[in-house]
C-alpha positions as YAML, in Angstrom:
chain: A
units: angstrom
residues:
- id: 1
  name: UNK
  ca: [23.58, 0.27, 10.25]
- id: 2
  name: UNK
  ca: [23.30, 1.79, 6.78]
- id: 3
  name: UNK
  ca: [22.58, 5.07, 6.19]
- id: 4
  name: UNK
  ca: [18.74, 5.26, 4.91]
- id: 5
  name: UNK
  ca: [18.53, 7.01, 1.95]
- id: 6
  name: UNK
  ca: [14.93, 9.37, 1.01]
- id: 7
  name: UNK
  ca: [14.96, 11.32, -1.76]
- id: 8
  name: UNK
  ca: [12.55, 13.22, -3.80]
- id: 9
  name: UNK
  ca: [12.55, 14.62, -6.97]
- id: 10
  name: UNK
  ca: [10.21, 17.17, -8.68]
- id: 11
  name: UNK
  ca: [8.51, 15.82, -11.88]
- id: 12
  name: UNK
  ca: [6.46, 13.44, -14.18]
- id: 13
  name: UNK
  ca: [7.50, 9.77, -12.95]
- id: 14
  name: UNK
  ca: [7.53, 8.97, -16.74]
- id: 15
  name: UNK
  ca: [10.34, 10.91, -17.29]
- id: 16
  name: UNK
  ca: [12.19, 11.09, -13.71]
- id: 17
  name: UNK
  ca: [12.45, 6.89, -13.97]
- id: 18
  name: UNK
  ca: [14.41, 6.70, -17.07]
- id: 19
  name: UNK
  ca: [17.52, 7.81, -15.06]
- id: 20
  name: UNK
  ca: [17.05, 4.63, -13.17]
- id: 21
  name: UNK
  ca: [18.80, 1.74, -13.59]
- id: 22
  name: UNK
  ca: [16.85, -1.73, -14.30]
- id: 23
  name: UNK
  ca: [15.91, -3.96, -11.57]
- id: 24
  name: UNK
  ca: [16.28, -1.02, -8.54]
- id: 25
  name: UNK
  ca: [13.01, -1.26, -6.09]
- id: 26
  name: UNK
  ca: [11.93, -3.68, -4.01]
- id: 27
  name: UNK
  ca: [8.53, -2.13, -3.29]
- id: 28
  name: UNK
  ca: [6.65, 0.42, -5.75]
- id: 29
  name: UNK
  ca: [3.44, 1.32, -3.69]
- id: 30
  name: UNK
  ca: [1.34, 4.42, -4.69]
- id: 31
  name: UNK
  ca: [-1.78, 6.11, -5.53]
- id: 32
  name: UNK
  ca: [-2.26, 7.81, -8.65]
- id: 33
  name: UNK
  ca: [-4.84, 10.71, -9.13]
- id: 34
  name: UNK
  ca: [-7.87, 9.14, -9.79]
- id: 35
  name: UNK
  ca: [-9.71, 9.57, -13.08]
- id: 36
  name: UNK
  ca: [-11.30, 13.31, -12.98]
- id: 37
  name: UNK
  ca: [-11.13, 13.64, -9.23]
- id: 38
  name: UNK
  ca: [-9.71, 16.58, -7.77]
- id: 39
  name: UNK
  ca: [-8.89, 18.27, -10.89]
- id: 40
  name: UNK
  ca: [-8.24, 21.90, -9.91]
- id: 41
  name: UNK
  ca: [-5.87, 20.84, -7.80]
- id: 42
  name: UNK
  ca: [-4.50, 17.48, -8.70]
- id: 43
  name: UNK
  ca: [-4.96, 17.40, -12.25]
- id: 44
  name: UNK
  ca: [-7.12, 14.71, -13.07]
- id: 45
  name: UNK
  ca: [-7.31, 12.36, -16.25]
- id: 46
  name: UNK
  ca: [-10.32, 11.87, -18.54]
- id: 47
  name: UNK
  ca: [-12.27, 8.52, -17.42]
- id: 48
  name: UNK
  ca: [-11.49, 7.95, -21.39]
- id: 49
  name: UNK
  ca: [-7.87, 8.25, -21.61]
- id: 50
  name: UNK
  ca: [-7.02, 6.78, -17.96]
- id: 51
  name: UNK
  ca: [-5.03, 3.78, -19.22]
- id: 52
  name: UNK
  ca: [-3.74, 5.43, -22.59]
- id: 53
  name: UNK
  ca: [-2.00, 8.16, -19.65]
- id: 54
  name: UNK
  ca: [-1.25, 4.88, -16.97]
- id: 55
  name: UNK
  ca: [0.41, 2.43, -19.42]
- id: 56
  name: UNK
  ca: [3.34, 4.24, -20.36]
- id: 57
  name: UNK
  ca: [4.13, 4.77, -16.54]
- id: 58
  name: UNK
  ca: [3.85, 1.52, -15.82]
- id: 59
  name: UNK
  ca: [6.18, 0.34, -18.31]
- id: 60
  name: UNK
  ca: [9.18, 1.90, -16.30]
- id: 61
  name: UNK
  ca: [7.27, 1.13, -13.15]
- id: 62
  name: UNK
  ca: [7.87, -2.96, -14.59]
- id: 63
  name: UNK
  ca: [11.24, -1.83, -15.88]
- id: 64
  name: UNK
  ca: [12.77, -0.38, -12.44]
- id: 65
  name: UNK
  ca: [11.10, -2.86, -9.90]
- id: 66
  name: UNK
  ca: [13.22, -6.21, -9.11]
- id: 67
  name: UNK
  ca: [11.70, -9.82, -10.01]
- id: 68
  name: UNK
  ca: [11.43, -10.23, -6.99]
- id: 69
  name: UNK
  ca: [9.40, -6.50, -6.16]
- id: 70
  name: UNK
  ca: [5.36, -5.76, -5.44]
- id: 71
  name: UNK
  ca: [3.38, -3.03, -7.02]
- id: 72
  name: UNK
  ca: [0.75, -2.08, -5.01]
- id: 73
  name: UNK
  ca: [-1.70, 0.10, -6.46]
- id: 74
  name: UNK
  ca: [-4.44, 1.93, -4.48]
- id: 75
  name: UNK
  ca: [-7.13, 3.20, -6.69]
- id: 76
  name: UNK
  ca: [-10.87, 3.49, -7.20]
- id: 77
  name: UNK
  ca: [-13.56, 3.68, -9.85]
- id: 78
  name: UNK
  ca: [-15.81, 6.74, -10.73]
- id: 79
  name: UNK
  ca: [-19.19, 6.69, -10.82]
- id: 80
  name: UNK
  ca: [-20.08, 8.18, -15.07]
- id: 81
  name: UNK
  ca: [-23.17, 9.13, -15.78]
- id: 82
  name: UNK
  ca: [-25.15, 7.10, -12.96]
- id: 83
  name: UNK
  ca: [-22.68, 3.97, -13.66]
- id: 84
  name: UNK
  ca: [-18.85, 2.75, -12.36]
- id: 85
  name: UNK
  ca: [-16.74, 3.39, -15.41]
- id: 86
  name: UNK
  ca: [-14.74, 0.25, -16.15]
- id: 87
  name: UNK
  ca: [-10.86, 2.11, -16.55]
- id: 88
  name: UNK
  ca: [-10.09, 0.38, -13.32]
- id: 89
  name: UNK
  ca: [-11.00, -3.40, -14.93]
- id: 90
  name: UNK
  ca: [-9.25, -2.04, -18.67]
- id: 91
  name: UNK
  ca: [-6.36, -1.02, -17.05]
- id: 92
  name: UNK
  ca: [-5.52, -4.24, -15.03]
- id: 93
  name: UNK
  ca: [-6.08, -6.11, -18.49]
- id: 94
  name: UNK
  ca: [-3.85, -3.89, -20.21]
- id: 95
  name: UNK
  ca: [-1.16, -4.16, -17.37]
- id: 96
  name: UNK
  ca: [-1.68, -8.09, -17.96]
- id: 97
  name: UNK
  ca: [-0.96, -7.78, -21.07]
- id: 98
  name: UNK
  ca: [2.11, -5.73, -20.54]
- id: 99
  name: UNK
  ca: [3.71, -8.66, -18.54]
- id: 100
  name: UNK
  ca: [2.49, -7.82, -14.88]
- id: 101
  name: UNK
  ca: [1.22, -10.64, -12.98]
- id: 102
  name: UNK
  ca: [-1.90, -9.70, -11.07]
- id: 103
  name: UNK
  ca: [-1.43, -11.57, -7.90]
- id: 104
  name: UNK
  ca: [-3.82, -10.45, -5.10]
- id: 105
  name: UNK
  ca: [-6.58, -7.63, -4.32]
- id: 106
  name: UNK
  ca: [-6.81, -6.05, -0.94]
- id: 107
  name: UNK
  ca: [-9.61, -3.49, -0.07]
- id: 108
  name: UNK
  ca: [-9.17, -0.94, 2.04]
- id: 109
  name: UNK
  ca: [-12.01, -0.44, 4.43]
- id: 110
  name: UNK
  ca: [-12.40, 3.08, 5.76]
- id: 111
  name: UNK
  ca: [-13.33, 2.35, 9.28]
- id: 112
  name: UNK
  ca: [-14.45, 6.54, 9.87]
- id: 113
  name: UNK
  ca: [-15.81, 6.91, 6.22]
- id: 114
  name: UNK
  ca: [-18.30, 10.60, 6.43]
- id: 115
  name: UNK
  ca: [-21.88, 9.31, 5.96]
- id: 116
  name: UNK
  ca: [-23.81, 10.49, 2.93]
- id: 117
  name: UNK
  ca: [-25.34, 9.22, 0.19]
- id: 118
  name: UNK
  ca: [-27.11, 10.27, -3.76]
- id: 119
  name: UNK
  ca: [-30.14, 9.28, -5.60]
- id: 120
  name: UNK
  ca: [-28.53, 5.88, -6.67]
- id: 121
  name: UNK
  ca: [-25.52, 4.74, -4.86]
- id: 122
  name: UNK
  ca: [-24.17, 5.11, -1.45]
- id: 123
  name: UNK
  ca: [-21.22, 6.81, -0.27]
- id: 124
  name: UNK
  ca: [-17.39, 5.03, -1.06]
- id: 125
  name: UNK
  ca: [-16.07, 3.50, 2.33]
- id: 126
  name: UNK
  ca: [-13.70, 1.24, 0.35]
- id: 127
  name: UNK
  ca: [-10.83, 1.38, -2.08]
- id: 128
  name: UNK
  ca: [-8.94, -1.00, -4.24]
- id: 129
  name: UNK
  ca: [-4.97, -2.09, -3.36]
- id: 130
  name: UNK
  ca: [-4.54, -4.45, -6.71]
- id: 131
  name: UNK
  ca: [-1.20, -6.15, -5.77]
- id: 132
  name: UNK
  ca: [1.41, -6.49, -9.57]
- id: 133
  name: UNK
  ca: [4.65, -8.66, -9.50]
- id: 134
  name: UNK
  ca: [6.76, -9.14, -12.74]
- id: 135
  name: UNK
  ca: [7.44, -13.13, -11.35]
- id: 136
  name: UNK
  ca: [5.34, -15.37, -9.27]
- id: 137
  name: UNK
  ca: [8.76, -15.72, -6.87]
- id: 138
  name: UNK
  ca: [8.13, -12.51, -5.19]
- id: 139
  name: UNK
  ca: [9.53, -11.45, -1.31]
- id: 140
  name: UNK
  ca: [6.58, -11.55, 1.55]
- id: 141
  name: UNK
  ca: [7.09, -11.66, 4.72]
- id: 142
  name: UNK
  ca: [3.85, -12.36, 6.02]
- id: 143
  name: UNK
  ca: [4.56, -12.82, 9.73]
- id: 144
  name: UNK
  ca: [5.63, -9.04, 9.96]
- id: 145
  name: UNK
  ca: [1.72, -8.43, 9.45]
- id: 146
  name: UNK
  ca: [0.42, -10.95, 11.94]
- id: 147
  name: UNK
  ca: [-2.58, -9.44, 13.96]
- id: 148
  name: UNK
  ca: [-3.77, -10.76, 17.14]
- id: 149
  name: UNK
  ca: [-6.15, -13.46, 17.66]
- id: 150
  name: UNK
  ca: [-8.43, -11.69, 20.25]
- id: 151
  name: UNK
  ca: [-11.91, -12.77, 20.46]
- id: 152
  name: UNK
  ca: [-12.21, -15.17, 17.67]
- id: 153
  name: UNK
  ca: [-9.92, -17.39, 19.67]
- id: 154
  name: UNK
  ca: [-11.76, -17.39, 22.56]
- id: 155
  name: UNK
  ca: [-15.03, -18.11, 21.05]
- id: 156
  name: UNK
  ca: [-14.07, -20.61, 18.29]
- id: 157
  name: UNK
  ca: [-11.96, -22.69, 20.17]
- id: 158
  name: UNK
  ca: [-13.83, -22.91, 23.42]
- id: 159
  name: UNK
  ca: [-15.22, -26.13, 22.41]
- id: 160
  name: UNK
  ca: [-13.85, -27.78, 19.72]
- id: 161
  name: UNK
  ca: [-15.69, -30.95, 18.17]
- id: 162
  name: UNK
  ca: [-14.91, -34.08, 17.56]
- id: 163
  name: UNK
  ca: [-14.34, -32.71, 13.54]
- id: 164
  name: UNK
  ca: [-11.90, -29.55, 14.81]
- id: 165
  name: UNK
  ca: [-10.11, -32.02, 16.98]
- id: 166
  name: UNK
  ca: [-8.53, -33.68, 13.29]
- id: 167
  name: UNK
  ca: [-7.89, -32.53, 9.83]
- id: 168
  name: UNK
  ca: [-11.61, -32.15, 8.72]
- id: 169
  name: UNK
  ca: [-11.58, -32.78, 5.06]
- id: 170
  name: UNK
  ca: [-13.75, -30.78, 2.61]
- id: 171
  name: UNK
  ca: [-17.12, -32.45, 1.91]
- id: 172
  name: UNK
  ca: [-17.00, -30.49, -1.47]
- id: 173
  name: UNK
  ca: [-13.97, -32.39, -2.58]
- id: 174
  name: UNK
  ca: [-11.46, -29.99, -3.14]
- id: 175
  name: UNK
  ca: [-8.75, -31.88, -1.07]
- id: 176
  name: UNK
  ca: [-8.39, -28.85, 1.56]
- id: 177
  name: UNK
  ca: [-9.43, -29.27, 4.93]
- id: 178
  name: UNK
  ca: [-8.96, -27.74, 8.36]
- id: 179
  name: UNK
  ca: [-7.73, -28.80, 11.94]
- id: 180
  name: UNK
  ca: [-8.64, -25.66, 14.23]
- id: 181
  name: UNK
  ca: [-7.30, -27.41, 16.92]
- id: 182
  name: UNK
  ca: [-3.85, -26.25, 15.35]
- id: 183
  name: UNK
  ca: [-4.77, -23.05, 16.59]
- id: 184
  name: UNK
  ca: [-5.44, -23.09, 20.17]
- id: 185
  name: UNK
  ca: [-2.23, -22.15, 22.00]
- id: 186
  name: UNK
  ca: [-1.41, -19.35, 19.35]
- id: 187
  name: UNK
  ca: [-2.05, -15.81, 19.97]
- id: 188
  name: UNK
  ca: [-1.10, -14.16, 16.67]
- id: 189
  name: UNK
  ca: [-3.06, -14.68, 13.25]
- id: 190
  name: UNK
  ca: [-2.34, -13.93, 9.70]
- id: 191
  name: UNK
  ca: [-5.02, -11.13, 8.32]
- id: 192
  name: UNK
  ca: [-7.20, -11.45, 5.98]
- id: 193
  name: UNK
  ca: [-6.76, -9.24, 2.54]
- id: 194
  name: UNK
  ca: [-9.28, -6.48, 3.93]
- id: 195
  name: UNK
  ca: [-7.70, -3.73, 6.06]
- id: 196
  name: UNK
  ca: [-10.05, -1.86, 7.98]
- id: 197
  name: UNK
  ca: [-8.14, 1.50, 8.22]
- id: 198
  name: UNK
  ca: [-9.05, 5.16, 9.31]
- id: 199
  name: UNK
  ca: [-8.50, 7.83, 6.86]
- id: 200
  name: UNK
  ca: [-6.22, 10.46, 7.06]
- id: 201
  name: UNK
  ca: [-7.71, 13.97, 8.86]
- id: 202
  name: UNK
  ca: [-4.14, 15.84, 9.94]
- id: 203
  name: UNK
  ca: [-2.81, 16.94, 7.13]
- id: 204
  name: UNK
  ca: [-4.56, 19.72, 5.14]
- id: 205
  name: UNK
  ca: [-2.12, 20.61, 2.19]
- id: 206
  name: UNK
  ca: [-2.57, 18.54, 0.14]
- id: 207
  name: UNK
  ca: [-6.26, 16.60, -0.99]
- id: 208
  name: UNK
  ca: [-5.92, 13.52, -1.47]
- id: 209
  name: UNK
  ca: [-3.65, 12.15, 1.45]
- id: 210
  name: UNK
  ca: [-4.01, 8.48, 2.42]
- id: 211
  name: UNK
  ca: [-2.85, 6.93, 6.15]
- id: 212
  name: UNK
  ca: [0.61, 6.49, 6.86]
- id: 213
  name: UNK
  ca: [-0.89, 2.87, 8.37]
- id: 214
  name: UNK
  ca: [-2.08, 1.83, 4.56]
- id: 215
  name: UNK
  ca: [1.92, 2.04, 3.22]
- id: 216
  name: UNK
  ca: [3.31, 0.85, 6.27]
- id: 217
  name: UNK
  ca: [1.55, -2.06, 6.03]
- id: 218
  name: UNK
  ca: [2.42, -3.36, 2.90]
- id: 219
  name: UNK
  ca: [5.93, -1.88, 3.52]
- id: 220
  name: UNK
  ca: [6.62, -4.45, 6.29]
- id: 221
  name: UNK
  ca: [4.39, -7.30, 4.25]
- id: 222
  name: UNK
  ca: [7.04, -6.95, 1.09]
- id: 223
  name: UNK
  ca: [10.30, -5.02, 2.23]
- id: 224
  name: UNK
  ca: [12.97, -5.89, 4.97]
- id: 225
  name: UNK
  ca: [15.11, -3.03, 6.30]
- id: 226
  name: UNK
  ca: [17.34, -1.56, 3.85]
- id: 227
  name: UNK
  ca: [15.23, -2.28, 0.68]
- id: 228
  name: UNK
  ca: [14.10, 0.05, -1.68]
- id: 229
  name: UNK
  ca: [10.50, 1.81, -1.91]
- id: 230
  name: UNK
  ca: [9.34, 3.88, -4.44]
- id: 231
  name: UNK
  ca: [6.36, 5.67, -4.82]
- id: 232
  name: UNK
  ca: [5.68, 7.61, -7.92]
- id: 233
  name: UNK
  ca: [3.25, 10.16, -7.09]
- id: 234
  name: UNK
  ca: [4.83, 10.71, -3.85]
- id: 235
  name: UNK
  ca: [1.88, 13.93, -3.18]
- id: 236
  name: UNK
  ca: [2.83, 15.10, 0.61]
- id: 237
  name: UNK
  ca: [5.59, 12.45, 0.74]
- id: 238
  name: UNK
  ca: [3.10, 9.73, 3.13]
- id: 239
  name: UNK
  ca: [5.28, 6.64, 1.56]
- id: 240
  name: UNK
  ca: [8.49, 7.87, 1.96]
- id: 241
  name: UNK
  ca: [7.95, 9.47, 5.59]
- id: 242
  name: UNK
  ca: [6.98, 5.44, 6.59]
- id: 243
  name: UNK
  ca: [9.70, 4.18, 4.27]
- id: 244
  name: UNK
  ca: [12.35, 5.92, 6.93]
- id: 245
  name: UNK
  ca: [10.87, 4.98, 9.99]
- id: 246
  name: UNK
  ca: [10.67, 2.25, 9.07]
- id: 247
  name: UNK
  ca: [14.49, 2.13, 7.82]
- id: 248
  name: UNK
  ca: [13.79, 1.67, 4.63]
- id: 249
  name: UNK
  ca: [15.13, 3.65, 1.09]
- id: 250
  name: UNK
  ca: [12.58, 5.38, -0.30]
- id: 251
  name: UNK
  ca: [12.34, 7.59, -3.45]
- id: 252
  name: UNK
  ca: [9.67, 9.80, -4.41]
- id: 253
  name: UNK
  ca: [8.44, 11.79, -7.36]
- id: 254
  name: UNK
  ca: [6.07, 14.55, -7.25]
- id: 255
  name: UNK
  ca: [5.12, 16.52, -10.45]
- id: 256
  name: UNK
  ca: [3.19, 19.91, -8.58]
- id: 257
  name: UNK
  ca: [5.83, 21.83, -7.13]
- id: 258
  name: UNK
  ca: [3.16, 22.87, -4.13]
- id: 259
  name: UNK
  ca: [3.16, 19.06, -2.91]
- id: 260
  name: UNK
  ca: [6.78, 18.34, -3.89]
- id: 261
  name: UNK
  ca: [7.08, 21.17, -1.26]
- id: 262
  name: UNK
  ca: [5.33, 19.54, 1.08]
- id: 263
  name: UNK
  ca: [6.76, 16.26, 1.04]
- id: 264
  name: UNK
  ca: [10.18, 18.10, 1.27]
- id: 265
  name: UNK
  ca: [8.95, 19.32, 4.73]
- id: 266
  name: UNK
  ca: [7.28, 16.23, 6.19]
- id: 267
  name: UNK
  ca: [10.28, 13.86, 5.17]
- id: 268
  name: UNK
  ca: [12.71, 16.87, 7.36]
- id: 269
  name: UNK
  ca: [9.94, 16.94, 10.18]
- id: 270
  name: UNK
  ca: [10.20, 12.85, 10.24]
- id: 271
  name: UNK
  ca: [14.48, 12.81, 9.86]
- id: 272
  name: UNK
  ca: [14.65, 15.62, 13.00]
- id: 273
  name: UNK
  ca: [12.27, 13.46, 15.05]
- id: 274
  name: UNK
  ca: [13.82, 9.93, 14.21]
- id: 275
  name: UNK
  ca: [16.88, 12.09, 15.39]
- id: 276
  name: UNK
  ca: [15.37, 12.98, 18.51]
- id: 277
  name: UNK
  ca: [14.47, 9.61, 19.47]
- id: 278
  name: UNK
  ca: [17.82, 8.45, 18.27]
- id: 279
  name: UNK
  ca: [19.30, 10.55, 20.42]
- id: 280
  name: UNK
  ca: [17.05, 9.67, 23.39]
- id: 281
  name: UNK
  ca: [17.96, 5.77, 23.64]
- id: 282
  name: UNK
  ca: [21.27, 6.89, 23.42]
- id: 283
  name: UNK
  ca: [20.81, 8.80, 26.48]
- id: 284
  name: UNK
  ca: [18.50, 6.20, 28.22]
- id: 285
  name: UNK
  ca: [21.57, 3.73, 26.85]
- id: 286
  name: UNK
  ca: [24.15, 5.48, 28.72]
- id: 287
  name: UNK
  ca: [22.64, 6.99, 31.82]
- id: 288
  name: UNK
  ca: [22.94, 10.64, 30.28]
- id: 289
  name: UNK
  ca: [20.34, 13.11, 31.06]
...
């Protein structure tokens, strides 16, 4: 097997990329500091100027990702004066215009979401994962992500009518139909685009960490082993830490020293236990205790 390369590098992705050659990732998934969130510590941009700062990043995020490469972008609106600021809707207009296709929209659900609420709105328990490709031939590999069929199976197809039992054609008259007899003897499903994920409550240095289960997922959805995964603002390193259990390449780019720090530590924690369990199956393997 290949050795899996992960390396980080300490700086503004705009710059960092332009030593990369053309075509290089397979995989760019990432999330950017939000507009004004977490500004004494991550810095954030001006509702205003979100897209002027995004657009020049993802020029080189277009330039360095293959034809056949995802983007996957996890972000979220702000709420402006009582209202959701539209940066969110501009900036996947501008990217359209840039030459990015806009292919799909997951939402991530966050199943343990803290409860709370002000005068007008609830509280978030959802973010945006706006999936970019540069062609509409693009690598998936959607049975990596199949789920279980548990209960719906049982229920659904206990009794199947006379309808189920054959292709059941639309009665709108769109031409698409349905025979859920198809699925009775299967036990795995394809999701659906909403992941219902737990946020992330280990790790306290740094302040805006997602779930190592919301890369990994769209890691095995887009990448085979070997491939190439970049994330841009790497923060504690989450994407690239999954990229190499995973046994992928990763590179990441952090532009706070603190968190490029951080990420340095968690990607040596993850390569010295990888080791360890390396080393265990060999063990197991051979009979050695």
């Amino acid at each position: 097997m290949a050795e899996i390369k992960s390396d980080l590098y300490l700086g503004d992705c705009l710059e960092v990329l332009t030593n990369f050659d053309t075509d290089s990732f397979d995989l760019i998934v990432t999330s950017p500091p939000y507009a004004d969130q977490r500004s004494k510590t991550y810095g954030g941009i001006n509702p205003n100027e979100y897209v002027n700062w995004f657009m020049p990043r993802a020029e080189q995020f277009l330039r360095v990702l293959k034809p056949s490469g995802t983007f996957i972008l996890n972000i979220k609106e702000k709420a402006v004066n009582g209202e959701r600021h539209t940066y969110v809707i501009e900036l996947i207009l501008e990217m359209k215009k840039q030459g990015w296709l806009w292919t799909e929209e997951f939402i991530w659900h966050k199943k343990n979401s803290y409860p709370g609420k002000w005068p007008n709105r609830f509280r978030d328990a959802w973010e945006r994962c706006l999936q970019f490709n540069k062609t509409k031939k693009f690598a998936m590999y959607q049975d990596a992500v199949m789920v279980p069929m548990g209960d719906w199976a049982e229920k659904r197809l206990k009794k199947l009518s006379k309808t189920d039992q054959s292709r059941d054609t639309s009665k709108v008259g769109s031409g698409f139909g349905k025979n859920v007899s198809n699925w009775l003897d299967r036990k795995m499903a394809y999701p659906t685009n909403v992941l219902h994920l737990a946020t992330e409550t280990g790790n306290k240095k740094h302040s805006a960490v997602f779930p190592k289960t919301l890369p990994e997922w769209f890691i095995k959805l887009f990448t085979q082993e070997n491939d190439w995964v970049l994330d841009p603002f790497a923060g504690s390193g989450t994407t690239c830490q999954v990229a190499q259990k995973l046994l992928r390449n990763s590179v990441g780019i952090e532009i706070f020293t603190q968190y490029y720090q951080v990420a340095k530590e968690n990607l040596k924690t993850q390569q010295f236990r990888l080791f360890e369990e390396e080393e265990d199956e060999t063990n197991y393997t051979t009979g050695d205790n």
